[in-house]
C-alpha positions in Angstrom: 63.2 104.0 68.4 64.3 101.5 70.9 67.0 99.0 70.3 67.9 96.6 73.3 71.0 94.5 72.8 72.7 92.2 75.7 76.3 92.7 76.6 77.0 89.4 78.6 75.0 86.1 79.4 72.6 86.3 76.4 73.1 82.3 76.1 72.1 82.2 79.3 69.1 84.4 79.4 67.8 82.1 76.4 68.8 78.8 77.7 68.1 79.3 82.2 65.4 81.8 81.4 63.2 81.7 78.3 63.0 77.9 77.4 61.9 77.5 81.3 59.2 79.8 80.6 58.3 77.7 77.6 58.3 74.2 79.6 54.6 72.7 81.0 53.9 73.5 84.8 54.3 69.9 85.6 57.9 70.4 84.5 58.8 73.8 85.8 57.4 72.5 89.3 59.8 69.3 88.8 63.1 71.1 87.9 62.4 74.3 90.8 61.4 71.4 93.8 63.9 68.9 92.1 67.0 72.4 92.7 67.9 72.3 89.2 66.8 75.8 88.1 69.3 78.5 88.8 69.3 82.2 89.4 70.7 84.0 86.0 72.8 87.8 85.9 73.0 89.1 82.6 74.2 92.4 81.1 72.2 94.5 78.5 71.9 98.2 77.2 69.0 99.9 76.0 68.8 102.5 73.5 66.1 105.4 73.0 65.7 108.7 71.4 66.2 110.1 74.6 68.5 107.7 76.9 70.7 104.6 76.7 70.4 102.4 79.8 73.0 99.9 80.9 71.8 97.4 83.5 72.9 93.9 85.3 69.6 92.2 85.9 69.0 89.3 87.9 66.0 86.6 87.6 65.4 84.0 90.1 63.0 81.3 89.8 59.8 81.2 92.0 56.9 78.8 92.8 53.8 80.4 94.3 50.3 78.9 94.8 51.4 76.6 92.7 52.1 79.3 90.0 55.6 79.4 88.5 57.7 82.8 87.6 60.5 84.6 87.7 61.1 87.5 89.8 63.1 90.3 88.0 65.4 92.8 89.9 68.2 94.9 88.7 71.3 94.9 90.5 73.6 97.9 89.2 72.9 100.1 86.5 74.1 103.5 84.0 71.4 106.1 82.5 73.4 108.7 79.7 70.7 111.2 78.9 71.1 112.5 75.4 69.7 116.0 75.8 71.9 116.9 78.9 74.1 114.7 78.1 75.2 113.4 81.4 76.1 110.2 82.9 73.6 109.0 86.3 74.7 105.6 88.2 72.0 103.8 89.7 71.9 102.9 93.5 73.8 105.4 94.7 76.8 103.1 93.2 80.2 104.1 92.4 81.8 103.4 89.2 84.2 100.9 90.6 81.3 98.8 92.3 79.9 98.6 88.5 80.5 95.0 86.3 83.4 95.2 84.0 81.0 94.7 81.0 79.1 97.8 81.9 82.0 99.5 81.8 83.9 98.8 79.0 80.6 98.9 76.8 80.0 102.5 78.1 83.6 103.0 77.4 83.0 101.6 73.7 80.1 103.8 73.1 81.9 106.8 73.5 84.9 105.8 71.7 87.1 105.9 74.7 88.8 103.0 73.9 91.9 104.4 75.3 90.9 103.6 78.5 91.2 99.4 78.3 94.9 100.1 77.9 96.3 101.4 81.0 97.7 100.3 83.7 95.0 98.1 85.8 96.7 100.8 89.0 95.6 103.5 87.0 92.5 102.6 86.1 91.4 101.7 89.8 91.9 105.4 90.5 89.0 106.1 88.1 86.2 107.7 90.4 82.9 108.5 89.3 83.8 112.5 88.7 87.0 110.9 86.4 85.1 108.8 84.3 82.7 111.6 83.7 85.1 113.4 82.3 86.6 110.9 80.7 83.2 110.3 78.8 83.4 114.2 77.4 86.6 113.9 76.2 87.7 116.6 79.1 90.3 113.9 80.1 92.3 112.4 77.2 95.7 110.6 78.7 96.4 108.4 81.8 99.0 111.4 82.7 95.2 113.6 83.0 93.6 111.1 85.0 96.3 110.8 87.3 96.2 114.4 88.1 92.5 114.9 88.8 92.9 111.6 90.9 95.9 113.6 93.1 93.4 117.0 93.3 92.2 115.2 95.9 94.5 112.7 97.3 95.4 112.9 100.7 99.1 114.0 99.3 97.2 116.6 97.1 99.7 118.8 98.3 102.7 116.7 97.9 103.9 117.4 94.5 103.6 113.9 93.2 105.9 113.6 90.1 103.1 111.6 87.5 105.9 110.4 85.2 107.3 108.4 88.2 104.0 107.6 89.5 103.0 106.4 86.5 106.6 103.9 86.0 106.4 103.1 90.1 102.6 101.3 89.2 102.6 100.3 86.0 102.6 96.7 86.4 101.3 96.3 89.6 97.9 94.7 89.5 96.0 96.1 92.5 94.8 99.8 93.6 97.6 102.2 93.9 95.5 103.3 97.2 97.0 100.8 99.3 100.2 102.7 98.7 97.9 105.7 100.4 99.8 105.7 104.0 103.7 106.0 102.3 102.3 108.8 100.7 101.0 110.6 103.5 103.9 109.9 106.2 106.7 110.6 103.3 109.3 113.3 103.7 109.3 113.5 100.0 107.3 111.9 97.8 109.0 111.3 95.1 112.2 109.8 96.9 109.9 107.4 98.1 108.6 106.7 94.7 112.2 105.8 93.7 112.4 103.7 96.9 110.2 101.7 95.6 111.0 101.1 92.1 115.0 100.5 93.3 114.0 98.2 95.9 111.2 96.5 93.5 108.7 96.7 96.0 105.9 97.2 94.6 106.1 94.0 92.8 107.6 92.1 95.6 105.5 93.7 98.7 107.7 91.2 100.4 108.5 93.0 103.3 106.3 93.2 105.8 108.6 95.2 108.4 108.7 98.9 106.0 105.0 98.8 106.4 105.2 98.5 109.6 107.8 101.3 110.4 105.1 103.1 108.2 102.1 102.5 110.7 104.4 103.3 113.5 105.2 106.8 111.9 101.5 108.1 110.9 101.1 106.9 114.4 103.9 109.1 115.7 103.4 112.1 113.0 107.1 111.5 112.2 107.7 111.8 108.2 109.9 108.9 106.6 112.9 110.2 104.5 113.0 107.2 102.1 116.7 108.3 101.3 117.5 105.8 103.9 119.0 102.9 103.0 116.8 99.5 104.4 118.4 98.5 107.3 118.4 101.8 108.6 114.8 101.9 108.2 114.4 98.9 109.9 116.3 100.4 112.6 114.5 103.5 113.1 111.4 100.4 112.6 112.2 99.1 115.9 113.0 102.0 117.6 109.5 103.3 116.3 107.8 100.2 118.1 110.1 100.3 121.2 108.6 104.0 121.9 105.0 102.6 121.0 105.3 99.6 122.8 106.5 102.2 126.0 103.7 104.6 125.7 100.9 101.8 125.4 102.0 100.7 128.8 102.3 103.9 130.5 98.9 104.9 128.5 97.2 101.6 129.6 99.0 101.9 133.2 97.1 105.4 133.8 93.8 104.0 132.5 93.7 101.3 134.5 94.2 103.3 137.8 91.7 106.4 136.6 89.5 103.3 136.5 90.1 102.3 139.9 89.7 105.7 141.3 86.5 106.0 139.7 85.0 102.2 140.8 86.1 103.1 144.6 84.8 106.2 144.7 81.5 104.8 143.4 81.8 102.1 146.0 82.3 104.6 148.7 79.2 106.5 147.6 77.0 103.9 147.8 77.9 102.5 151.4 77.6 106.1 152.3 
């Protein structure tokens, strides 16, 4: 049994593939010399006894010795073997590299439908090992997927509240990773967390300054307690990039004359 059924661009795979294959050499040769024949993508999975394969394929149009063609390659792509039952991506690709379509089919397929309806920042914490599990039903909620994702954070250790988490992100549209740093440099997560929310900056990621007090500190190894109000933390900002600002000079100073030393002494050498 093999059953192969396109999941995106099947009008186009008819229409910029297979009717140009149908045309008489005198016309293929016009349209590919004349630039009106295209490169198609196009999204399919195939089913056998043994496997399903998911794959984005690409054809691009050729002329060679006067001989026209399309030359096939496969861009990303999902093998699930039946008998082991176990999910391999192709490429050495990661699940978030993969096209949406691919996804969500595979998603279909094992009737984890649940998936489409979190949170877009939840479900860009979805790594490969996640959506594994996901697949054999091992993780069932976007409370489960948040802690495998904070197993191995870098505040695995932190004591995330996932509730809060969870409220902080849900409507923000991007990767909760770029959040990563306040994590890592706060006194307490969770404060921070509420920070956040109460401040509506997640949404807003208006200012500029807090993420710069928040560079400063991983830079100094000096946690944040977010129980500060904002124009205290803009205070300790600048003092942050006062003491930066003073040690780049002094570092830069010391440098510049260990260079010196060692171009003179060189010089000396040689006239020696």
């Amino acid at each position: 049994m093999e059953e192969l059924k396109f999941i995106a661009n099947e009008d186009g795979y008819q229409s910029r593939y297979l009717d140009i294959l149908e045309l008489d050499n005198e016309r293929q040769r016009r349209l590919f010399y004349g630039s009106r024949l295209y490169s198609i993508n196009y999204v399919t999975r195939k089913e056998t006894d043994t496997h399903i394969y998911w794959s984005l394929s690409n054809k691009e149009p050729k002329l060679f010795n006067n001989k026209f063609f399309f030359a096939h390659k496969n861009l990303q792509g999902v093998t699930y073997d039946k008998k082991t039952k176990s999910i391999k991506i192709w490429f050495g690709q990661k699940i978030y590299e993969l096209e949406r379509t691919i996804v969500d089919d595979i998603l279909n397929t094992f009737d984890c439908r649940w998936v489409h309806s979190i949170p877009l920042s939840i479900n860009k914490i979805i790594s490969t090992t996640i959506f594994k599990r996901i697949l054999k039903k091992k993780i069932t909620t976007q409370e489960e997927i948040c802690r495998d994702y904070f197993k191995v954070s870098p505040f695995k250790d932190k004591e995330v509240d996932i509730d809060l988490y969870i409220k902080t992100f849900e409507n923000y549209q991007g990767s909760t990773k770029a959040f990563n740093k306040y994590f890592i440099i706060a006194q307490d997560c969770n404060v921070m967390l509420k920070f956040l929310v109460d401040n509506n900056y997640v949404q807003a990621y208006s200012n500029y300054l807090i993420d710069e007090l928040v560079n400063s500190a991983i830079i100094l190894d000096k946690p944040i307690d977010f129980n500060m109000s904002i124009d205290e933390l803009l205070k300790l900002n600048d003092q942050y990039g006062e003491y930066i600002r003073q040690q780049d000079i002094i570092y830069e100073f010391f440098n510049e004359y260990n260079y010196e030393r060692a171009t003179g002494k060189a010089r000396f050498l040689e006239s020696s």
